[in-house]
Every structure is written in C-alpha cells, then in structure tokens.
C-alpha positions in Angstrom: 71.3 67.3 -99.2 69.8 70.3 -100.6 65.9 70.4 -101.1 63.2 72.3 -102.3 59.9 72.4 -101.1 56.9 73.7 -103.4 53.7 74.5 -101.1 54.1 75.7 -97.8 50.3 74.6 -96.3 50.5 72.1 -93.8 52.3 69.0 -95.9 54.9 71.7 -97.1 55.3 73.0 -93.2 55.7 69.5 -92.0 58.2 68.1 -94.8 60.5 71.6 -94.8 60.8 71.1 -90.2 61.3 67.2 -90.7 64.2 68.2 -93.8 65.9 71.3 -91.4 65.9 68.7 -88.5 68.3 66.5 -90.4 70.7 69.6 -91.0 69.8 69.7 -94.7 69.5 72.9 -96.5 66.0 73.4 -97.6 63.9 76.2 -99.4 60.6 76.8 -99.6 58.3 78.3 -102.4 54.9 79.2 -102.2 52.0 80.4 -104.7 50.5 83.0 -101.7 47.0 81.1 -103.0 44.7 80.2 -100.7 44.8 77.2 -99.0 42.6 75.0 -96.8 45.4 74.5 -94.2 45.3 78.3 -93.4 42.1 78.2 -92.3 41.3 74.9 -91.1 40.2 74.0 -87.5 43.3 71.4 -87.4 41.1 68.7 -85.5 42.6 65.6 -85.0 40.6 62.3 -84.0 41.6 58.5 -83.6 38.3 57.1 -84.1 35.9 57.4 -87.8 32.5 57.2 -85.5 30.8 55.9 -88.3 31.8 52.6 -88.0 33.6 53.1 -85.0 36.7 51.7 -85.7 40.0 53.6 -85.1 41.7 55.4 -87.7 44.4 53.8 -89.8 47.7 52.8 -87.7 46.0 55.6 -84.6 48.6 54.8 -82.5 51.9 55.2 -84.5 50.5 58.4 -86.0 49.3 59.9 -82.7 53.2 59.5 -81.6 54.7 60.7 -84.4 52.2 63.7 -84.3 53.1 64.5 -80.9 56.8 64.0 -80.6 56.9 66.5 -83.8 54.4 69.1 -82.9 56.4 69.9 -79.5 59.4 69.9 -81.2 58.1 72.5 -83.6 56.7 74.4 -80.3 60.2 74.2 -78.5 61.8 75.4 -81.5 59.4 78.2 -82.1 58.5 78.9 -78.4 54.8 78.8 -78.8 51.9 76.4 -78.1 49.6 74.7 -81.0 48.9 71.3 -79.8 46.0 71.4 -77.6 44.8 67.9 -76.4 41.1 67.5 -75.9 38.6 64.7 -74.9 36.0 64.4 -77.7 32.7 63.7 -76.6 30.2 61.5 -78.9 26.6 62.2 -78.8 25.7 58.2 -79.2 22.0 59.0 -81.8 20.5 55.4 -80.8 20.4 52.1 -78.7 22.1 50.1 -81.2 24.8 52.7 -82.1 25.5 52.7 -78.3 25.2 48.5 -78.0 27.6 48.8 -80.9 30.2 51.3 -78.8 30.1 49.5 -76.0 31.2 46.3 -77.4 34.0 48.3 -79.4 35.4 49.5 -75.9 37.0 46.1 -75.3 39.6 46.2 -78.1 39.5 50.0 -78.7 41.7 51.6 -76.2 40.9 55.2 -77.2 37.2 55.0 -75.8 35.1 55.0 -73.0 31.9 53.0 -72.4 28.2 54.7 -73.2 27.8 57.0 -69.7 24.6 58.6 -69.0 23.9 62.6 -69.1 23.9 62.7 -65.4 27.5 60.9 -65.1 28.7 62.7 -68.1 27.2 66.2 -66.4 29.6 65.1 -63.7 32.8 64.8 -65.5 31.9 67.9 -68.2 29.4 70.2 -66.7 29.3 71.9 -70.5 27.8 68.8 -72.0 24.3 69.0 -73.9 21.6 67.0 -72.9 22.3 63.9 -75.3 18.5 63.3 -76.1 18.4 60.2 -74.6 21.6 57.5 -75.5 24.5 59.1 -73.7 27.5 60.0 -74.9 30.8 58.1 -75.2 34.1 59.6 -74.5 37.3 59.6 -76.5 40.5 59.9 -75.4 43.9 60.8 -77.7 41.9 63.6 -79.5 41.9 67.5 -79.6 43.1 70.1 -82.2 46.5 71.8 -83.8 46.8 75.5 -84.2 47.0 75.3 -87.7 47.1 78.6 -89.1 48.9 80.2 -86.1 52.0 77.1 -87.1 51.8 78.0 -90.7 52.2 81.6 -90.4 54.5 81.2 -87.0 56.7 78.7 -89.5 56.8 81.5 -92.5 57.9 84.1 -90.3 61.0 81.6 -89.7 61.9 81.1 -93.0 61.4 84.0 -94.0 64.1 85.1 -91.3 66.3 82.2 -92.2 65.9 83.4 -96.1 64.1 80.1 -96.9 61.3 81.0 -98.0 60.4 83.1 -101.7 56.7 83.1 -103.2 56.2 82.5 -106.8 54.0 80.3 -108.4 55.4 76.6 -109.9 54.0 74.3 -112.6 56.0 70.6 -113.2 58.2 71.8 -116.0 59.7 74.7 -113.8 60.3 71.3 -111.0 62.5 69.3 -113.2 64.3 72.6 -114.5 65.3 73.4 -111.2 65.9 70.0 -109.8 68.8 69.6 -112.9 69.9 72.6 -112.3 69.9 73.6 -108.6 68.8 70.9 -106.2 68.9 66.9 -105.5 65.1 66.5 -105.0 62.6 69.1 -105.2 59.3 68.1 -102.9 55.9 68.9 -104.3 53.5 69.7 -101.7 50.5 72.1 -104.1 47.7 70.6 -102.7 44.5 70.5 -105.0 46.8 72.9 -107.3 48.6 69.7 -108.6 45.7 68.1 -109.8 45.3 70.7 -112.6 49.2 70.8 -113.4 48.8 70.2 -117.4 52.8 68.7 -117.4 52.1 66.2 -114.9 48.5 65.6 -113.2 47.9 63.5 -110.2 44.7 62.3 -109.1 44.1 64.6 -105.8 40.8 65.9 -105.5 38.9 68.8 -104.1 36.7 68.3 -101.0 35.3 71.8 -99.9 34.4 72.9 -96.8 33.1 75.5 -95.0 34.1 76.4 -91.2 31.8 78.6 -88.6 34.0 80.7 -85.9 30.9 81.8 -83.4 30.8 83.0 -80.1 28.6 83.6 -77.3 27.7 87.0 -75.9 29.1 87.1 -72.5 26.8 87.5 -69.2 24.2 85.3 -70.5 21.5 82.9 -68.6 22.1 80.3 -71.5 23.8 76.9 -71.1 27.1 77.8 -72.8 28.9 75.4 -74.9 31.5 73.1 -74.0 34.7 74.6 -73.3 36.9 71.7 -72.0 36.2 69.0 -74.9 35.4 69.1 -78.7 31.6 68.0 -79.0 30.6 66.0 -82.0 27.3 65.3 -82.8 27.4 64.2 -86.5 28.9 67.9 -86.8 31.3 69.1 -83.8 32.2 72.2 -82.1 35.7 73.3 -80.8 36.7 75.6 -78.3 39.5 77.8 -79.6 39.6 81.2 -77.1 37.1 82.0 -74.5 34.0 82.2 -75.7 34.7 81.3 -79.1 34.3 78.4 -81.1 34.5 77.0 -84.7 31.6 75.0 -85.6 32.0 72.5 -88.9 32.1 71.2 -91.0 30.4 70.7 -94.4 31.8 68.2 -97.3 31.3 68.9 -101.0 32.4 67.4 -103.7 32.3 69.0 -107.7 32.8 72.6 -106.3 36.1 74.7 -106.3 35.2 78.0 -105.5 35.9 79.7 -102.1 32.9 82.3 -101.6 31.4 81.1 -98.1 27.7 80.4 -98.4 24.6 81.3 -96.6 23.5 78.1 -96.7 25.8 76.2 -95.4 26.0 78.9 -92.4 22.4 78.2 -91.8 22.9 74.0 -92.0 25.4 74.1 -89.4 23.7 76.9 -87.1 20.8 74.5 -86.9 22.8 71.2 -86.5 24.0 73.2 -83.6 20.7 74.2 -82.2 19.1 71.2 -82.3 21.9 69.3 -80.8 22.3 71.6 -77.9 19.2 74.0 -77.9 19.2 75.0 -74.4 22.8 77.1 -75.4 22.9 80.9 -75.7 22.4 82.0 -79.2 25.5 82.7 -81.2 27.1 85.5 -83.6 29.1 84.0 -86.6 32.4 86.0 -86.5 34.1 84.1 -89.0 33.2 81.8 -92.7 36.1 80.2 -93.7 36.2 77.8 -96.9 39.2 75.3 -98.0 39.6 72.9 -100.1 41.2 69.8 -98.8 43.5 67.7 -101.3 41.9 64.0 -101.1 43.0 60.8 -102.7 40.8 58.4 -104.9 41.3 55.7 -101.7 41.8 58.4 -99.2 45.6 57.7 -98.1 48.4 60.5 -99.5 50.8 60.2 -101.9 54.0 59.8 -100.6 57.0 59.1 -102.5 58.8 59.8 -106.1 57.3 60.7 -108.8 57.5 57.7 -111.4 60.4 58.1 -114.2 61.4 61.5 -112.9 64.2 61.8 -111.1 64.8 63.8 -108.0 61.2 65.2 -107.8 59.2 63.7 -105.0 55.6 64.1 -104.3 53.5 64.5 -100.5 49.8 65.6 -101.1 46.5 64.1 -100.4 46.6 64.5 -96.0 43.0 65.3 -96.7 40.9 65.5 -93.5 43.2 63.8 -91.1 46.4 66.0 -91.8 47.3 67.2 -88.6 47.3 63.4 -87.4 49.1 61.8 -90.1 51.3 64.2 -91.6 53.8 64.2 -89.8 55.3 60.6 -89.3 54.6 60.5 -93.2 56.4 63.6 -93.8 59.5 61.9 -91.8 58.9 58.4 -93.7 59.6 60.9 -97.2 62.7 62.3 -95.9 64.2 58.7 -95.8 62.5 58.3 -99.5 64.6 61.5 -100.3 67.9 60.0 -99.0 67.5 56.5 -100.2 67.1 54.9 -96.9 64.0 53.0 -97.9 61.1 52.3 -100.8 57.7 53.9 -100.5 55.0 51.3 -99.5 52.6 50.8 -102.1 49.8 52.2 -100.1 50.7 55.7 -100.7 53.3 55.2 -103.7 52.3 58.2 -105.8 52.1 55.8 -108.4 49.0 54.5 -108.1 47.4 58.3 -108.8 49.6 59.7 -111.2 46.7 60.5 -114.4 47.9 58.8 -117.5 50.2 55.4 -116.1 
C-alpha cells in the first residue's frame, strides 16, 4: 500500500507512524504553515468538568493513546508522554455534592478532599477557597511539539517527508497518478479549500509559558499535577509552566494579544494568589480544527476515490487521535466502514 499524507501537525504525525507500522510506504507533505499542534500544551483529560461526565469512550482512547505514544518513544528513543494527576478546584457546595456522587460510577476520580488532606498528598496545591479539590486520575500531557519536530527529523532522514503546499485538485491528480489513497490531514486549511470544503472550523487560542524567579519566599506553583481551576496550569521544566487557555471563535489571525495575556495572568492570581509572581516567556496562538458536533472526520471522502479525510481532533487530540488514526488505516485497506459518527460525510459543504 503506498500512501500519502497531506499535513504533518499532530493528525498527519499520528496517521503517517500508525501507516509505517503496518510496513506500508508512506510520504508526507507539509505546507511549513503554522499550526496549532506545534505549539500546543498537548493536555490530555478523561473528564469535561463541566458536567462532570467522562469524555467520549475515555477508556478505549486512553489505551490506544498510551500503547501508541510509547511506541513512538521506543522508536524514537525519547520521552513525551508525561502522566499527571489533575487537580479540580471544586467552585461551590453543589458542584462538589455533584462530584461526589459522580465518584461512584466514574472511575477516573477521587471524592471532594479538604485543603489540609489535599496539602498532604500535593504540598504545591493552592488554597481552594473553601470546597476542596477533587482529584483525577488517567490525565497529564504529550510533548507535542518536541514529537512533531522529533517525527520530521525521521522522515526527513527516511526521505518521507517534502514541503509544498496542496489544494484538493493537486489530491486526486496525484492519487491517479501516483498513490492508492492519499490522507488529508490540513487542519483549519481544508475548510477554505475552494475544490472541496469541509466544515472544520477555527477555535483560537492563546497559550502562556511563565516561570517563576528562582530563590523566592512565594508559594510556588504545583509542579507534580496539572491544576485546573476553570483555566489550568502545567508544569513543563523546572520552574516553568504553560498557563491556558483562551477559546475564540470568528478569529483567524495568530498575533498573540495583550489581553488575553492579562485574562489568564489574573485567572492565575486569583486562583492561587499566595504564588510568586511570574514572567511570561512565551505567547503562543493556534488554531485548532473543530467539528460542527465536535467529533473528527474520519474516513473517505464521498464519490472520490482513494482520497481519505482525518481532521477535526480539536481540543482533545492527543487523547483521541491516535486509536482514530489506527481505525483509518483499516478504512484505507478496506478492512471496515467508517461509523457514521465521524463519517466525513456528514461535514463535507455542499452534500
């Protein structure tokens, strides 16, 4: 089977490993545009808090995502998976009644615990302003950008990789003359394709990297769990964080705002305010490609043959990439039908 992959952001990294590691001959091509994988903070959570209800299918997706993430560190002889406890700030009594009773059929949490028991357990913890916090298990974050550009440099060794730009037409050229199924992995970029548009849209955010001057008196921030308190910050290095993120819809620019700096340096002072001030040393902004009904689209493109479509991870990428980009790889060799969930089908503009 030979493939192409357009895109190499974190769907195109993910479906390119899972098409190498059934001994197909695959090729990448990438734009060189910006792209939200390369900077995102590559969190990864089985719970939405704001229902708290686990994500969809948590525990076939966590397993997937682990079982292919340390294969892609044995093969490349690094680390990106980094497993952390997340840490809730519960914001009210009947948020944390709510919890609690969740914890009997949820088995990726951990009932409301008071500051002093959680001060036991993570000494970094915040005072929670009075509820508690509740503890989730099966989370942390990927080394996103370090696997994109550690999975370039392998291609680009193997001669898999070249960077041009693609529209649809230049797809089904190639797939009749060169290939059996060409994947198309653009991201936002393939909402504004004008031979073929699909209904992916923009969601823009921005992403702090702070850190705290070292020797100081100040409570420092958490640096064995991921704390969320309606916004969240990550540990990433010693004495350096990323602090997110924001969510905006109708905009498609990347110039990082002051703004939006300024929201999320006060979300972070008021949620811990006895921590030591920090310096921003990083503003990323990305623009992750989201569905209509927030699942991807996975699967062939309708009425064109050979050319395959995997987009839309959207915030939850890191999670559930990778046992959809595995599902696609039997789409590609006919061993199964795309469920209608995420048949591309159902986005394509026009049908």
């Amino acid at each position: 089977m030979r493939v192409l992959v357009v895109g190499q952001g974190l769907a195109g990294t993910l479906v390119s490993h899972a098409a190498l590691d059934r001994g197909w001959d695959c090729h990448v091509v990438d734009s060189g545009q910006p792209s939200a994988s390369a900077v995102a903070a590559g969190m990864y959570n089985p719970m939405s808090f704001r229902r708290i209800v686990e994500v969809w299918d948590a525990a076939e997706h966590i397993a997937s995502m682990r079982r292919t993430y340390t294969a892609i560190e044995t093969l490349l002889g690094d680390r990106f998976l980094h497993p952390l406890p997340i840490l809730k700030r519960i914001p009210n009594a009947e948020y944390a009644a709510e919890w609690n009773r969740k914890t009997e059929s949820l088995p990726w949490i951990e009932p409301v615990q008071s500051d002093l028991d959680i001060r036991l357990r993570f000494p970094d913890a915040p005072p929670s302003a009075g509820h508690g916090y509740g503890v989730v298990q099966g989370g942390g974050w990927l080394n996103l950008p370090r696997l994109i550009e550690s999975w370039r440099e392998k291609l680009t060794e193997e001669g898999r990789i070249s960077h041009t730009r693609w529209d649809q037409a230049a797809l089904e050229s190639t797939i009749q003359a060169e290939w059996d199924a060409v994947i198309d992995c653009r991201g936002t970029a393939a909402a504004d394709d004008p031979n073929g548009r699909i209904d992916i849209r923009a969601n823009r955010g921005e992403i702090l990297t702070v850190q705290q001057p070292s020797g100081s008196n100040h409570q420092p921030l958490p640096a064995d769990h991921i704390l969320n308190f309606g916004k969240w910050t990550l540990p990433v290095a010693p004495g350096q964080w990323r602090l997110g993120a924001s969510y905006e819809w109708n905009r498609k620019d990347l110039n990082p705002t002051g703004d939006t700096a300024n929201f999320l340096l006060d979300a972070l002072h008021t949620a811990a305010p006895g921590s030591a001030p920090v310096d921003i040393v990083g503003h990323d902004v990305g623009l992750r490609p989201v569905s209509r009904d927030r699942r991807p689209a996975v699967g062939p493109w309708p009425e064109r043959k050979g050319l395959f479509v995997f987009n839309g991870l959207g915030t939850r990428g890191v999670l559930i990439g990778p046992r959809w980009a595995h599902i696609l790889c039997d789409l590609v060799n006919g061993e199964s039908q795309p469920p209608d969930i995420v048949n591309p089908k159902r986005l394509v503009v026009g049908l």
